[in-house]
N, C-alpha and C positions, 0 to 999 in steps of 0.2 A: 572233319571238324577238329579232332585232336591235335594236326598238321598247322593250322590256324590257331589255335590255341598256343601251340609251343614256339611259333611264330612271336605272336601278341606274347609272349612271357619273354623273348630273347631279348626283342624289341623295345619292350620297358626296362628290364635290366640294364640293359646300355645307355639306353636316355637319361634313367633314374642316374647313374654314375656321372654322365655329363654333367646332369641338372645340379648333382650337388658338390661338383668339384665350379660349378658356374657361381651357386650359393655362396661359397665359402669367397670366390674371387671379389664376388659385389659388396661383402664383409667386410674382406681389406679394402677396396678402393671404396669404400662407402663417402670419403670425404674429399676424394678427386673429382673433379670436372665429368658434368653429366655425358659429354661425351665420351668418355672413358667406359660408363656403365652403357652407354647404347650398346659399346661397340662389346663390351663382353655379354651382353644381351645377344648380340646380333651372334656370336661368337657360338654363345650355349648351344640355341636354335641350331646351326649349322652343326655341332659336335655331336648334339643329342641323335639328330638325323644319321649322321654317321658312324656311331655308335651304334644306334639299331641298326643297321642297316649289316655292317662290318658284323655282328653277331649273328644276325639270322643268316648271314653270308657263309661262315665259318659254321652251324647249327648244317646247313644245306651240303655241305663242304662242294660248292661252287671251286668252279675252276679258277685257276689264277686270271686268266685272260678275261673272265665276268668280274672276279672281283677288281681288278685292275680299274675295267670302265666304269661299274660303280663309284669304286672311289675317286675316278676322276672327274663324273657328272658332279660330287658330292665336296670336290675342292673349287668345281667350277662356282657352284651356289654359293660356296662358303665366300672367295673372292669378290662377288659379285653382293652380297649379305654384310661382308664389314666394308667395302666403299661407300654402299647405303646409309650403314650407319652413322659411317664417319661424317660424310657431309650432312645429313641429320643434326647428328654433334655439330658437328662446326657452327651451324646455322642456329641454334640454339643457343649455343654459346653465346653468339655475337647479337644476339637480339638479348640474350640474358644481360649482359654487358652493355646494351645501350641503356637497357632500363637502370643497370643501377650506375652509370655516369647519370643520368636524369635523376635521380632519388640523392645523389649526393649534392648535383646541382642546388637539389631543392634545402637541401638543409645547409647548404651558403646563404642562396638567395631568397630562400623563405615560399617560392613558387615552383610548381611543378611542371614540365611541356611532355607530355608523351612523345617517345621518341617515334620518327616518321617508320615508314615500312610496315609488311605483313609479320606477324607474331604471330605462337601458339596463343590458344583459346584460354588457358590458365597465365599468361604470361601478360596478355589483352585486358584478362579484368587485373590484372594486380597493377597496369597502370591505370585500368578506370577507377581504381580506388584508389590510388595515391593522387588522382588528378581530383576525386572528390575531396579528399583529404585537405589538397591544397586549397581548394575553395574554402573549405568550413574553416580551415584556419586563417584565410584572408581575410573573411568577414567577422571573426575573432578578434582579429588586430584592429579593424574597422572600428568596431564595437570598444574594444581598454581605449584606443586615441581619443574617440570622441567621449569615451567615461573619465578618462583621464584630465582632457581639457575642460570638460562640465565639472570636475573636481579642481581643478588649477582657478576657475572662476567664481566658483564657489567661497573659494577660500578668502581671495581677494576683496568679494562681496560681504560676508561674514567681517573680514578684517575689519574695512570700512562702514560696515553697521555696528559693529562693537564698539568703533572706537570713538562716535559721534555721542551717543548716551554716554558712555563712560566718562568723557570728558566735558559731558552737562554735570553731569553726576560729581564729579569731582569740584567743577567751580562752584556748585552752589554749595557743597559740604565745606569748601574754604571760606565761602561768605555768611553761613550761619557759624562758622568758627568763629572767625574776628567779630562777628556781630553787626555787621553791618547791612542785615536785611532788613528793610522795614517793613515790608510783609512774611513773617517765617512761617503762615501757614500758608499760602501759594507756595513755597519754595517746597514744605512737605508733602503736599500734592501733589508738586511735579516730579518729584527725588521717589515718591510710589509710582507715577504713573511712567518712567524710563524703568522702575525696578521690574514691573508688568512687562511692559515691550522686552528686557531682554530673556525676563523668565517663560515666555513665546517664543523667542529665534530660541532657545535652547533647546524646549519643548520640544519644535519642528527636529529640530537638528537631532536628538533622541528618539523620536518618531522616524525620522530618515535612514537613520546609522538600523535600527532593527527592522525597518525595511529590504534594506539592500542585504543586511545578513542574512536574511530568511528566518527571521527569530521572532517576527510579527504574528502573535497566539490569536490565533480565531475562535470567538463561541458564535458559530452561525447558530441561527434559531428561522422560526417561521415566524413570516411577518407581513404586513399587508403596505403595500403600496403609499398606498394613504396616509397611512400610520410615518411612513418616513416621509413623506411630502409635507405631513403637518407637523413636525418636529423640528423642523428643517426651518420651516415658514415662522415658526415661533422662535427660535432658537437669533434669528436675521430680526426682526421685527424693527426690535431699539435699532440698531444699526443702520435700518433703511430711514427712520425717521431723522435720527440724528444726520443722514448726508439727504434728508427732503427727497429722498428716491421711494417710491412707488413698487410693492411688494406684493404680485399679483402669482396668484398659484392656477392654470389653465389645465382644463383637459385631463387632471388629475383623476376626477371619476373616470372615465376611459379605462384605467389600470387598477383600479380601486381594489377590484375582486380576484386581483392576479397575487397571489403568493410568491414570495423570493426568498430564499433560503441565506441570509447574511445574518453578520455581525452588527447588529443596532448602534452601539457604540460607534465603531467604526464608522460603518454609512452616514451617520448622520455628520460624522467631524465631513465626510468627502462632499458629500450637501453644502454642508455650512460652510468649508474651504470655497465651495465653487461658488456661496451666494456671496460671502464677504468680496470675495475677490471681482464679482462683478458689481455689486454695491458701491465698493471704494472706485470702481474706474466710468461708473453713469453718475450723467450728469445731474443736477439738480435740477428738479420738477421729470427725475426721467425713470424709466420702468426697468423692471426687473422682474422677469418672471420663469418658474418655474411651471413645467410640467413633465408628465408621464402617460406612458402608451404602451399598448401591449401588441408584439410583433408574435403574432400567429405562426407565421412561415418557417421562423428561423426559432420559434419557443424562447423569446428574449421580451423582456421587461427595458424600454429606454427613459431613463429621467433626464429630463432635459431643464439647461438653466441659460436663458438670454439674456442678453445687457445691450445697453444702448453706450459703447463707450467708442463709439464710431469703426471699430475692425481693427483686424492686428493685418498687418503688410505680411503677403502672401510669401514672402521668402521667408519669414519669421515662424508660420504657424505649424512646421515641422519641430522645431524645438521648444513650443510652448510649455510643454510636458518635462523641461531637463531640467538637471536640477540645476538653480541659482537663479533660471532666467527669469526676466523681469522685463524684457524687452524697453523700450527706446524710453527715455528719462517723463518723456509724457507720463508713460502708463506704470511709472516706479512708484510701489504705495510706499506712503509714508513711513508704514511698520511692516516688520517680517522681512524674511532676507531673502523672499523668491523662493522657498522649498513647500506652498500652499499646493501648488498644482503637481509637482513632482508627487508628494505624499498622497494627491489622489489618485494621481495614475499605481503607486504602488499597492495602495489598500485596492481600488478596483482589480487589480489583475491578480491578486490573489484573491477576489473570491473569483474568480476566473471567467470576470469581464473583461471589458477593456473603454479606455475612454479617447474621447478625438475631440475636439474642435473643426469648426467651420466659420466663415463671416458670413452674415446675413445681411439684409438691408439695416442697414445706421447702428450696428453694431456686429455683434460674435456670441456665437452659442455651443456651449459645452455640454455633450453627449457622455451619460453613462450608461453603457448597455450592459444588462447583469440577466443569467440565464434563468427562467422565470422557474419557479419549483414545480415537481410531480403535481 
């Protein structure tokens, strides 16, 4: 047992000596080519072996002619230990090296392709995530182009509604100048009722801008279904009577007794956006109605508002929701610069609904689904 013992100490003493002259080597070349470090890896293993080996040899004091083949079996591994490595290294190297010609690719052309062939298993996911990378950023750039062009149209939109009041607004202040109105209280009616319309696109447009900052302050509260259905209903009323449309609220008790955890304020502007806007585009002698329902399955609260304003064209009803549109000059209201329905998709989705559109028979109906409260 002592014999074995003195062995096991010769043993590690020699290994320990390789292992930390191997240490010191991986130090310096720490910023060389991984195949450099295989191969003084491969190197150690082979020295440390021969180190013990060559001690307990000399401890034994073996003949030359043992220690001779020892060390010959012990050069054979070694040879046979750094060509392994090497091509190890090499192979590594050059799959390291496809990956980052692909990673530099990607930062020319903005897209990623995993380079073809077998990879190590750490080298495999670093291009599965440079290849996810490349997606989430595609769909990035997706997303500014088309924020970008719904801002480019915006503006354009904006320009030309500003500048039609303004220059109502300006002739008639030239014509009660010189005096030549002979009615100046119509002219003051209408010089308030353009200062209305633009003090609304401004509104929107300040309501929009703290949407998209994320600077839109909520006081959700508890609140009942009903209570925003009849708000909404009252808030529309004049409106539907002044365009002769018909302002019918359905199905409302259905959701009546369901709580929804929102902002009252809020909800009822996303209401009232959804009832004007189907108000102004039904026709006379036509309906408009609202209701709500309570989705069990999914724990969601949906208010729903329909119009008879004959349907929007199915390639349009993807961008309903963007900001500026206003789709085909039919359905352009009069007032407001197209940012009604944008500001409800934003106040809906921050209280962490979401809203859609669909066409129905002889018209279109706008879905808000809001998660119904504890």
């Amino acid at each position: 047992m002592n014999d074995i013992l003195l062995i096991a100490l010769y043993a590690l003493a020699g290994a320990t000596a390789a292992g930390v002259l191997g240490a010191l080597a991986l130090r310096l070349l720490r910023h060389r080519s991984v195949a450099v470090s295989l191969t003084v890896v491969a190197a150690v293993s082979v020295t440390a072996m021969l180190a013990g080996t060559l001690s307990v040899a000399w401890a034994m004091f073996l003949s030359s002619h043992d220690l001779t083949v020892v060390t010959t079996v012990c050069a054979m591994a070694a040879v046979v230990s750094l060509a392994t490595a090497l091509l190890l290294g090499r192979w590594v190297v050059a799959r390291s090296n496809a990956l980052t010609l692909a990673a530099r690719d990607f930062g020319r052309s903005g897209s990623f392709a995993a380079p073809g062939g077998n990879a190590t298993a750490e080298l495999a996911a670093l291009g599965r995530e440079l290849a996810a990378t490349s997606a989430k950023l595609e769909e990035s750039r997706e997303r500014e182009r088309a924020l970008d062009a719904s801002r480019r149209e915006l503006v354009a939109w904006i320009s030309h509604d500003l500048r039609t009041p303004l220059a109502g607004l300006r002739a008639m202040a030239e014509a009660l100048e010189d005096g030549v109105v002979e009615d100046p209280a119509r002219y003051h009616r209408q010089i308030r009722t353009e200062t209305d319309r633009l003090n609304g696109m401004v509104s929107d447009l300040f309501e929009l801008s703290r949407i998209h900052a994320g600077a839109l302050s909520l006081s959700p509260s508890r609140m009942s279904v009903h209570d925003l259905v009849g708000d909404a209903l009252a808030g529309a009323e004049p409106l539907a009577r002044e365009h002769g449309v018909r302002l019918i609220g359905e199905k409302a008790e259905e959701a009546a007794g369901v709580p929804v955890e929102v902002d009252g304020r809020e909800m009822t502007r996303v209401l009232g956006n959804l009832l004007v806007n189907a108000i102004r585009h039904t026709p006379a002698d036509g309906t408009v109605a609202i209701a709500a329902r309570h989705e069990e399955a999914t724990g969601t609260v949906v208010l729903s508002v329909t119009d008879a304003c004959g349907g929007i064209p199915e390639e349009n009803l993807p961008r309903v929701f963007d900001t500026g549109w206003r789709g085909s000059e039919a359905r352009t209201p009069t007032a407001g610069a197209g940012l009604g329905l944008a500001i409800v998709r934003g106040i809906v989705e921050a209280h962490s609904g979401r809203a859609t559109v669909c066409n129905v028979q002889g018209g279109c109906r706008f879905e808000v689904v809001l998660p119904a409260a504890p």
